[in-house]
ZAMARGU-4260 file (C-alpha; in steps of 0.2 Angstrom, whole numbers, plus 5000, padded with zeros to 4 digits):
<rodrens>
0) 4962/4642/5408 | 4964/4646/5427 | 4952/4641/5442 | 4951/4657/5452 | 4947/4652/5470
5) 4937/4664/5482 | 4937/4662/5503 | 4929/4670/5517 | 4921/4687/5515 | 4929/4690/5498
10) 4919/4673/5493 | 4903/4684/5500 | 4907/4698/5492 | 4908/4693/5475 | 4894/4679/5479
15) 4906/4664/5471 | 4917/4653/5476 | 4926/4651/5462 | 4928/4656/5443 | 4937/4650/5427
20) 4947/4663/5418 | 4962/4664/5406 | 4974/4676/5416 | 4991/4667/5409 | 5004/4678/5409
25) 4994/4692/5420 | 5001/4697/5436 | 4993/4695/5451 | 4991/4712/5454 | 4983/4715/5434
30) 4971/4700/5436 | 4964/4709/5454 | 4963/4724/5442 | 4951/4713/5428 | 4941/4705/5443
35) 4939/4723/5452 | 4932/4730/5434 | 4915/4718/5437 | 4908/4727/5450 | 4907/4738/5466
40) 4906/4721/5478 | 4922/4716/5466 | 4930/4732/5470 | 4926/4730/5488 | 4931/4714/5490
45) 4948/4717/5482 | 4951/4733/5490 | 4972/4735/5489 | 4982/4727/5503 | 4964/4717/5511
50) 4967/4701/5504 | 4981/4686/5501 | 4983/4675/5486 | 4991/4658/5484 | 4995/4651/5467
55) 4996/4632/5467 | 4996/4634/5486 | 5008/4641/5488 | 5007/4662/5494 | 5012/4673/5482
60) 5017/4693/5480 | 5007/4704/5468 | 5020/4703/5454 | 5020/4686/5453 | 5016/4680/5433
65) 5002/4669/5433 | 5006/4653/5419 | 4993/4642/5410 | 4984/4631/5422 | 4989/4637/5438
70) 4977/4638/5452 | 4974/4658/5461 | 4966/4657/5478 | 4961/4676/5485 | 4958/4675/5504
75) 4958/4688/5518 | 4974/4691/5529 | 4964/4685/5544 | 4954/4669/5544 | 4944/4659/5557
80) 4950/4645/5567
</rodrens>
C-alpha cells in the first residue's frame, strides 16, 4: 500500500489530504491517470504540467516507478511562504 499525500489547492480540490492506495509498480504519470478518473475536481486538480510530486521526499519525474510502501506527495509548482 501507498499513502498518497495532497498539498495546497490540489488538497482543496480533491477535499483530502491524504489517501491510501496500492500504486506499486505504476508510474507516476499512470497513478495521476487513476486519481484524475474519480472526478472532475480530481481532473482539475491534476491537470498536466500544474502539479509536483515527491516520492519518499524526494521530487520525482512522471516516469518514475512507484515501489510497495513508498510515500507520493502531489503539490502545486508554487507554494506559499
Amino acid at each position: 500500500m501507498n499513502k498518497v499525500i495532497f498539498f495546497a489547492q490540489i488538497r482543496e480540490l480533491v477535499g483530502t489530504d491524504c489517501i491510501m492506495l496500492d500504486a506499486n509498480q505504476l508510474s507516476v504519470s499512470h497513478l495521476i491517470d487513476k486519481l484524475s478518473e474519480q472526478g472532475e475536481k480530481w481532473l482539475l486538480a491534476f491537470k498536466e504540467n500544474h502539479v509536483l510530486c515527491a516520492v519518499n521526499q524526494m521530487l520525482v519525474d512522471f516516469n518514475y516507478i512507484i515501489q510497495d510502501s513508498d510515500e507520493i506527495a502531489f503539490f502545486p509548482p508554487v507554494t506559499g511562504g
